[in-house]
C-alpha positions in Angstrom: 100.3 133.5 124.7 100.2 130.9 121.2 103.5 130.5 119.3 103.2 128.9 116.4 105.7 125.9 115.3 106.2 125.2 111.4 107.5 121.5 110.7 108.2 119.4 107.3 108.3 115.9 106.6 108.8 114.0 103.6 108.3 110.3 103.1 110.4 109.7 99.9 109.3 106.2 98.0 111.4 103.9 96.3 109.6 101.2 93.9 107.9 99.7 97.1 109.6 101.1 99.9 109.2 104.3 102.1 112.3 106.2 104.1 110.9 106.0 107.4 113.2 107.6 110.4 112.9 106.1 114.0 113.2 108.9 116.0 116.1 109.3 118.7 114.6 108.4 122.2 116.1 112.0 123.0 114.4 114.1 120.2 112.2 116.6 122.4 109.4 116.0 119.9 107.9 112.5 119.3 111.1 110.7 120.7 111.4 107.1 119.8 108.2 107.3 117.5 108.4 106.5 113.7 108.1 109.6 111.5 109.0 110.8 108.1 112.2 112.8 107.2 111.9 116.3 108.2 112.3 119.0 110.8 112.0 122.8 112.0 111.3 125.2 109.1 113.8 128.0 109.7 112.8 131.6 109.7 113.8 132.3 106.1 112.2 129.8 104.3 108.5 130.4 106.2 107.4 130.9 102.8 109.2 128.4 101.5 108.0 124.8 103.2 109.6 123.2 99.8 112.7 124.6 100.3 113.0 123.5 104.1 111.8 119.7 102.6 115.3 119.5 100.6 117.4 120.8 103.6 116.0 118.7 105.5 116.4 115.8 103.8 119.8 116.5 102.7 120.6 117.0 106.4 119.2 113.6 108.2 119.5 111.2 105.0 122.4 112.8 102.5 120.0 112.8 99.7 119.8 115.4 97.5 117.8 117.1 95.9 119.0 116.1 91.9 118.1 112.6 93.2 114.6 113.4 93.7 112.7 113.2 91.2 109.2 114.2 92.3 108.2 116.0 96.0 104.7 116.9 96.4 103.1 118.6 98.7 100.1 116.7 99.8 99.2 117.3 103.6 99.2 120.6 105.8 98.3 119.4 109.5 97.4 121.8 112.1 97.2 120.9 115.5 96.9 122.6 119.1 100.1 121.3 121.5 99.1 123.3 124.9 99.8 127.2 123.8 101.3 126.2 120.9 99.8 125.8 117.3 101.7 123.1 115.0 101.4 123.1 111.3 103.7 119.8 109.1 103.7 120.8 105.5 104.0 117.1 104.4 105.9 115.7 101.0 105.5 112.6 99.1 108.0 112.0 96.4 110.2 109.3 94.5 113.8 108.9 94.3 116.1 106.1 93.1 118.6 107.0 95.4 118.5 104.3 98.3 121.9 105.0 100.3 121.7 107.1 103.0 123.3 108.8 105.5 122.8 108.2 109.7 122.3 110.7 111.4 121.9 111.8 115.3 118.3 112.3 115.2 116.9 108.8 114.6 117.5 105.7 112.7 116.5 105.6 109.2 115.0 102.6 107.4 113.2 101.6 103.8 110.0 99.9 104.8 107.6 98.0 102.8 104.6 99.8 101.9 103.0 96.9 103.1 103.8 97.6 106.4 103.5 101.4 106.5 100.9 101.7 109.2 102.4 98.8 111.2 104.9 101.7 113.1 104.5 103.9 115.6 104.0 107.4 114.8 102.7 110.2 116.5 98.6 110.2 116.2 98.3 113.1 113.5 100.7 111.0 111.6 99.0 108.0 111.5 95.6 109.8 110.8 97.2 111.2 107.6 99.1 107.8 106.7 95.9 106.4 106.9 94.2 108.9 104.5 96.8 108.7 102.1 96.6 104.6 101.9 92.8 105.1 100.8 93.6 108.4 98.1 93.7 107.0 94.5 97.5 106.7 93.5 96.3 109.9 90.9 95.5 111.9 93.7 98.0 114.7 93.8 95.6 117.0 95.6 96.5 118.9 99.0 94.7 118.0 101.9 94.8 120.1 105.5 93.4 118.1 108.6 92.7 119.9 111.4 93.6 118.0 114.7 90.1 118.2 117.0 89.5 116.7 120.6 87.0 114.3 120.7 86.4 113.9 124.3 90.2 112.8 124.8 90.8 111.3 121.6 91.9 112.6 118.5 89.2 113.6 115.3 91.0 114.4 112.2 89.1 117.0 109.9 90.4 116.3 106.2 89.3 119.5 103.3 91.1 119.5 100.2 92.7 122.4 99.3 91.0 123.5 95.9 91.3 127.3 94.0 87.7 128.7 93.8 88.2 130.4 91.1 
């Protein structure tokens, strides 16, 4: 049987600096990697990815959502993990807020955007960070990327999600 996991992340920005979260060696997802703020969306906000985005970051950095002043979704990744299907609604956004709160689940840091790829993060992660370095700093489209095996090593498929009509 396939159950289906529905994550968030956000990577907030301040003037040159990304909040970044070293992940807990004890996580049972991606321990000790490097990873944007986010988590598990709960049951009542499946329709509601943004929603789960603020709790989320409330929860692991204390920032709120009155501090942010732009959250965008720009990524939907689905992967296969064994029998379970993964989709990360990720958010991009700005805040001026730069205090934050510790918390249990990792260790949070402002990076450089200079050394945004220079982290470890799980390998859907870095296939999107990479994307998003080469989009236009306009682009405020939303791209899904499909996780594929390519004979043991992971493809990313990137479509922008347009309206036909």
């Amino acid at each position: 049987m396939i159950t289906l996991r529905n994550g968030i992340a956000a990577f907030l920005r301040n003037n040159d600096k990304y909040l970044l979260m070293n992940r807990a060696a004890n996580r049972k997802i991606a321990p000790g990697v490097w990873s944007g703020v986010g988590g598990h969306v709960e049951p009542q906000e499946l329709n509601d990815p943004l929603s789960a985005c603020y709790r989320e970051i409330e929860e692991e950095s204390g920032i709120v959502k009155s501090q942010i002043e732009t959250l965008d979704l720009q990524y939907i990744i689905t992967r296969r993990s064994k029998d379970e299907i993964r989709q990360n609604y990720i958010y991009f956004g700005e805040t001026s807020q730069t205090d934050v709160k510790q918390t249990d689940e990792g260790v949070l840091f402002w990076i450089s955007e200079n050394d945004l790829l220079n982290r470890e993060y799980t390998k859907t992660f870095a296939a999107m960070l990479e994307h998003y370095k080469k989009r236009s700093c306009n682009d405020r489209a939303v791209y899904v990327g499909v996780a594929e095996n390519d004979n043991g090593n992971l493809r990313m498929s990137w479509s922008c999600c347009e309206d036909f009509e």
